[in-house]
C-alpha positions as CSV (number, residue, x, y, z in Angstrom):
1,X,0.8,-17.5,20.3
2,X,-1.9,-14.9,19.3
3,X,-2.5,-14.7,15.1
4,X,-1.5,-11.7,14.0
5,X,-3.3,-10.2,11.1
6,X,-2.2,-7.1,8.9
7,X,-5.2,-5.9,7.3
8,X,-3.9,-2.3,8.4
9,X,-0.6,-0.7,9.5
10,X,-2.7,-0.3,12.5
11,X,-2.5,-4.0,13.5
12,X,1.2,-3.8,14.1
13,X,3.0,-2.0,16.9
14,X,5.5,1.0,15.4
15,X,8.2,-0.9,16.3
16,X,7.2,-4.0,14.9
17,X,7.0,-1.9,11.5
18,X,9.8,-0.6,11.5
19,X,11.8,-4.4,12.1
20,X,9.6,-5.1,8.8
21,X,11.4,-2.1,6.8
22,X,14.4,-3.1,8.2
23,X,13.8,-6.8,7.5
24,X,13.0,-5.8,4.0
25,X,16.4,-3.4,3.2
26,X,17.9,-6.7,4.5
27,X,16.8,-9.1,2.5
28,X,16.6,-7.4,-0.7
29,X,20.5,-7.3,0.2
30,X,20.5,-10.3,0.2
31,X,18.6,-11.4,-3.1
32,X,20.8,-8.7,-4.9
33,X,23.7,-10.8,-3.7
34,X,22.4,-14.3,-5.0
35,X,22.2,-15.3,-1.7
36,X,18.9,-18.0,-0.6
37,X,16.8,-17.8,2.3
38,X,14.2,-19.9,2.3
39,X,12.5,-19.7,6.3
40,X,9.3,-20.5,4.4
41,X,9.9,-23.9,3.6
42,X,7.0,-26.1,2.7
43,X,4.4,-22.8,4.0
44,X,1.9,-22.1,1.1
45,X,0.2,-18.6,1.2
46,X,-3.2,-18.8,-0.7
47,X,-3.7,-15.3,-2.5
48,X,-7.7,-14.3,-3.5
49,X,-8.0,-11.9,-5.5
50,X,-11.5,-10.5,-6.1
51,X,-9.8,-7.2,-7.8
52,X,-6.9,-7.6,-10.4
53,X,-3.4,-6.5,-10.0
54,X,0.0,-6.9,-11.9
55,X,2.3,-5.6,-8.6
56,X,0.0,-7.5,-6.3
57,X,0.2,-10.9,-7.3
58,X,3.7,-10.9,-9.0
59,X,5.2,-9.4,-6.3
60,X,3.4,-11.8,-3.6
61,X,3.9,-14.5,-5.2
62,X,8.3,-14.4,-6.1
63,X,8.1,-13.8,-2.6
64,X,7.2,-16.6,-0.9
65,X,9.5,-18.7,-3.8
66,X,12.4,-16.8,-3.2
67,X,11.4,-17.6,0.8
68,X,11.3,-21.6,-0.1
69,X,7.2,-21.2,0.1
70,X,4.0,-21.6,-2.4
71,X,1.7,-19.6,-3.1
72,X,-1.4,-20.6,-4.4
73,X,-3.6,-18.2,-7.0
74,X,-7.5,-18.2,-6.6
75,X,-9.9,-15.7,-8.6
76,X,-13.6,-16.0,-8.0
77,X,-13.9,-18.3,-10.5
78,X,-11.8,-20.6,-8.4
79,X,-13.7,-20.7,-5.4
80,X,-16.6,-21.3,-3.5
81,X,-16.9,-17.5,-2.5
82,X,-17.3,-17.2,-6.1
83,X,-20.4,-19.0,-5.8
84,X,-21.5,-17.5,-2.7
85,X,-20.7,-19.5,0.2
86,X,-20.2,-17.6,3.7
87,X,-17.1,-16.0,3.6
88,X,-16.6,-17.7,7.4
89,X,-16.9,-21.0,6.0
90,X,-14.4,-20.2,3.4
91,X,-11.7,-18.5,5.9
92,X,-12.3,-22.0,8.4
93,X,-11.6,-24.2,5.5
94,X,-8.7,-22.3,3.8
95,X,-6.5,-21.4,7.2
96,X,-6.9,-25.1,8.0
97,X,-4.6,-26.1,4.8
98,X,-2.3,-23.3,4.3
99,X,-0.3,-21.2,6.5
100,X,-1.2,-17.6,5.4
101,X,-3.7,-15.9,3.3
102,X,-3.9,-12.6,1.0
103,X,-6.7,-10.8,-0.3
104,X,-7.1,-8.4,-2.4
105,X,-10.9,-7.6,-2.6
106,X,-13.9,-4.7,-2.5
107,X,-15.2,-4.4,1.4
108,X,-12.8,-4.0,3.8
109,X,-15.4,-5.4,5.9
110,X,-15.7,-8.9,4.3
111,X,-11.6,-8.7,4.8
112,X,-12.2,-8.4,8.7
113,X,-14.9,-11.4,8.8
114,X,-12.4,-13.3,6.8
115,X,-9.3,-12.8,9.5
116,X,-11.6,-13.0,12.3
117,X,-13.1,-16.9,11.1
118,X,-9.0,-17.6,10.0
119,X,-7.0,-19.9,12.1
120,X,-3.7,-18.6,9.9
121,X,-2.6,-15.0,9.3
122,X,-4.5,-13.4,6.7
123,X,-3.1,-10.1,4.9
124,X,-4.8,-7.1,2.9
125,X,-3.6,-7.0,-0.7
126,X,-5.7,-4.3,-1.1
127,X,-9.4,-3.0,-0.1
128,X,-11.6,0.1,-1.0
129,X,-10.3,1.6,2.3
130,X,-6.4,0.4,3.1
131,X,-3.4,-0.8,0.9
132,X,-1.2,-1.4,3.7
133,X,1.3,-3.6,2.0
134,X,1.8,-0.4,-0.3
135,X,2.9,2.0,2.3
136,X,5.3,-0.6,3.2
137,X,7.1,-0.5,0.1
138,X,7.0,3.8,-0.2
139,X,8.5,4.0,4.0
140,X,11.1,1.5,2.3
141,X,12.0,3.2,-0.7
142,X,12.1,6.7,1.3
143,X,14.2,4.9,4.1
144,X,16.7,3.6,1.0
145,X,17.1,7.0,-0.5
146,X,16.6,9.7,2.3
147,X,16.8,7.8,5.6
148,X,14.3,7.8,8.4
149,X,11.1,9.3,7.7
150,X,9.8,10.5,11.3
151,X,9.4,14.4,12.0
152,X,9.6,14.4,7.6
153,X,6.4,16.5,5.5
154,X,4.7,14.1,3.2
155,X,2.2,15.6,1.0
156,X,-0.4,13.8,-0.4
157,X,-2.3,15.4,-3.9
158,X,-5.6,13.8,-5.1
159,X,-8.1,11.7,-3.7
160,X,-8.7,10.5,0.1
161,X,-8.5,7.4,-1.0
162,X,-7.5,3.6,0.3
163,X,-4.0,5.1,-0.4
164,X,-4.8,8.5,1.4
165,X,-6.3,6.3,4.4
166,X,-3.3,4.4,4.4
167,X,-1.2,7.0,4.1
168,X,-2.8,8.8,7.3
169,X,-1.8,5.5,9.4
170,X,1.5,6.0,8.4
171,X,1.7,9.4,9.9
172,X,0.8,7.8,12.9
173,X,2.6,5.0,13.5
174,X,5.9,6.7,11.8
175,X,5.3,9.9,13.1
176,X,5.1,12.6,9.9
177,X,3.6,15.0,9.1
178,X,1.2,14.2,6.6
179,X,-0.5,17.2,4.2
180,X,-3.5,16.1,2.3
181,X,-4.9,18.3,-0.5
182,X,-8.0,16.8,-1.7
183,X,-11.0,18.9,-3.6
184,X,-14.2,19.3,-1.9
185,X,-16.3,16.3,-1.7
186,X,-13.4,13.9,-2.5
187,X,-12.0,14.3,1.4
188,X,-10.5,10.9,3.2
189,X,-13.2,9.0,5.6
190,X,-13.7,11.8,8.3
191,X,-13.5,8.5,11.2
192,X,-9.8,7.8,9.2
193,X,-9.4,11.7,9.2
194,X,-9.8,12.6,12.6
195,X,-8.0,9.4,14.7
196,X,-4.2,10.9,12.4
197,X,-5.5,14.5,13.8
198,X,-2.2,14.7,15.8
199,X,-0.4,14.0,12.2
200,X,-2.6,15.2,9.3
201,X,-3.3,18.4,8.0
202,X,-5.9,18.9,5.2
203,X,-6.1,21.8,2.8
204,X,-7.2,22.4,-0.8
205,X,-4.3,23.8,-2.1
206,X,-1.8,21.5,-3.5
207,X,0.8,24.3,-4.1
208,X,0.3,24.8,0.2
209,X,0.3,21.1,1.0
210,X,4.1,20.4,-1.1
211,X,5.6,23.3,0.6
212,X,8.7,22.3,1.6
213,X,7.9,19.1,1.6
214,X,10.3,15.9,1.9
215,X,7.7,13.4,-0.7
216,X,5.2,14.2,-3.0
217,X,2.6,11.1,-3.5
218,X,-0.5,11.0,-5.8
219,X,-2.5,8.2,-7.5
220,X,-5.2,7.9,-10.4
221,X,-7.6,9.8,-9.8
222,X,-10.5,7.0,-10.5
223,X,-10.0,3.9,-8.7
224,X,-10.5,0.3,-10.1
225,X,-14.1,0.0,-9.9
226,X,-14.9,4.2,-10.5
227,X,-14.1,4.2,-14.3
228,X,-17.9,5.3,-15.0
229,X,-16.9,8.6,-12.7
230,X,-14.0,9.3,-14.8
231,X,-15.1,12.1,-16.6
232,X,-16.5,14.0,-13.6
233,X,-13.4,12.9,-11.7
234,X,-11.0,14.4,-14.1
235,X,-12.7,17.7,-14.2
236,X,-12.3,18.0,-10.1
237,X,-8.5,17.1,-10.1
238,X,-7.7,19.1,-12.9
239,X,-5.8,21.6,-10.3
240,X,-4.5,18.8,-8.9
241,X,-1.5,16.9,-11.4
242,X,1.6,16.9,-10.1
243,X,3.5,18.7,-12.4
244,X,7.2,20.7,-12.4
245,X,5.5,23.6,-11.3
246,X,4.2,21.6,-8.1
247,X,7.5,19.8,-7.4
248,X,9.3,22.7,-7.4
249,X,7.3,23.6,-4.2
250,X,8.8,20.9,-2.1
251,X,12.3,21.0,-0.6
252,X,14.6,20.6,-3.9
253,X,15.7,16.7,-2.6
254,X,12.0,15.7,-2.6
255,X,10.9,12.5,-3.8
256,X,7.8,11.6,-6.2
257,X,5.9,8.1,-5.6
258,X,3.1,6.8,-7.2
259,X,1.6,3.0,-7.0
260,X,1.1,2.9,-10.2
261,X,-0.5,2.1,-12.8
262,X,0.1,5.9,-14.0
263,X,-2.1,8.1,-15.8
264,X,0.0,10.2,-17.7
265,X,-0.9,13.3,-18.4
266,X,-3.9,13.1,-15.3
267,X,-2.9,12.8,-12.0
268,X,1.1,12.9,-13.1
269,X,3.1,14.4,-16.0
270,X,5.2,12.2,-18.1
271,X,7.8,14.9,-16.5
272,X,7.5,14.5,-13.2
273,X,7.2,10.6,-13.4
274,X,9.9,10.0,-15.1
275,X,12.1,12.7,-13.9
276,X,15.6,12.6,-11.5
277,X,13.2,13.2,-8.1
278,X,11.1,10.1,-8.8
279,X,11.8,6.8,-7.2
280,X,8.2,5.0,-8.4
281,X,10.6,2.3,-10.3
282,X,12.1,1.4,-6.5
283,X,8.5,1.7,-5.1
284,X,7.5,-0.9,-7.1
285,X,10.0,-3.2,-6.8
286,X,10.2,-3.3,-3.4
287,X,6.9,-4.2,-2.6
288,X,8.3,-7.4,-3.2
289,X,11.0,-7.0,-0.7
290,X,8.5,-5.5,2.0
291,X,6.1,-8.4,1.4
292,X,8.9,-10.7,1.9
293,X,10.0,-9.5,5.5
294,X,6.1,-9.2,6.4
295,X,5.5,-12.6,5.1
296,X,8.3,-13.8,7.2
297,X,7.5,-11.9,10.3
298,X,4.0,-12.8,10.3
299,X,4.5,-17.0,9.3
């Protein structure tokens, strides 16, 4: 049986996704109900993390417990990539003691040479171009409170980001429409960009993108690693919080997301974020349940 990988949503077929989102309703059923299943007996998923995260790590690692698995924590400190041996050697020796591996890291590149070297499933916890696991989570937590999200408008406000990228593979395999409203010069990868053609739309309006839109999704607007750009950055979103005034261009049922961690008061009002239309408290938790029905489907 061929390894799969899911360093993007592009590595699974749509329908494959969509048993993962149904998988993960499923099971979070079930944990809501006390009720264990452990498939993941005696697996052990290593988890590097080269860039920190509370949801990440929490979420990946009750996961593979409540599924009867380990997981294992490793920071560059706690390695040998820390101290710079190939990352091919690394991904021969890891994948030929545990049974899955997650990394969160910079390069999505050094991700790819790590799945390709990996005897075991490897999964993106995060790179500077994809957060796949995220958009499981947000399709879940629309699924939950509106139902199916094909032929839906999504709106994306902020940054073409590894969110925004992400987001844009979604469109496809999903099939929304997906309206991004970035300001010049902070546009998604144009590659990214024009292979979700079919699905994307890009403007610089935000008040045109959440027309009538179904979901309104934004993140910070500097990344981990782009806190010296913050300044600059803050003065080229300024048009672009969501805020009441924004919201209340999308359909009047529309839903706000957000990955957190929040800037309030930047790319979100304390309004909006905390107000009856936002569902970023579900978003989060169910990245535990989505991560849990990919981490079973993949081991």
């Amino acid at each position: 049986m061929k390894i799969k990988h899911f360093l993007t949503l592009l590595d699974l077929s749509a329908a494959e996704l969509e048993h993962i989102i149904n998988r993960a309703i499923i099971l979070k059923r079930l944990q809501k109900k006390g009720q264990s299943h452990q498939p993941l007996a005696a697996k052990t998923l290593a988890m590097i993390f080269d860039k920190s995260s509370t949801r990440t790590r929490v979420s990946f690692e009750t996961g593979m417990f409540q599924l009867g698995g380990n997981a294992i924590f490793l920071s560059p400190r706690d390695t040998q990539l820390g101290r710079g041996e190939p990352i091919e050697d690394s991904a021969r020796v890891l994948s030929r003691m545990v049974d899955g591996i997650m990394i969160r890291t910079f390069a999505h590149a050094q991700l790819e040479s790590f799945a390709a070297h990996s005897a075991v499933p490897v999964i993106n916890g995060l790179t500077d171009e994809y957060h796949p696991c995220q958009l499981l989570a947000d399709i879940q937590t629309f699924v939950e409170h509106r139902g199916a999200i094909r032929d839906r408008v999504v709106a994306w406000i902020g940054d073409g980001n590894n969110m925004c990228h992400s987001y844009i593979n979604a469109a496809i395999q999903f099939d929304f429409t997906l309206r991004i409203a970035c300001p010049e010069n902070f546009d998604p990868d144009p590659i990214i960009l024009a292979r979700g053609r079919d699905h994307v739309q890009l403007v610089r309006d935000p008040a045109i993108a959440a027309k009538n839109a179904d979901l309104i999704v934004t993140d910070v607007w500097a990344s981990m690693g782009q806190e010296e750009e913050q300044h600059a950055r803050v003065a080229a979103f300024s048009d672009f919080q969501v805020n009441a005034k924004l919201m209340a261009q999308a359909k009047s049922d529309a839903l706000f997301m957000h990955c957190l961690p929040a800037h309030r008061g930047e790319e979100v009002t304390s309004e909006v974020l905390e107000g009856a239309q936002s569902v970023v408290w579900d978003e989060a938790e169910n990245r535990l349940h989505a991560q849990k029905a990919l981490l079973e489907f993949l081991l």
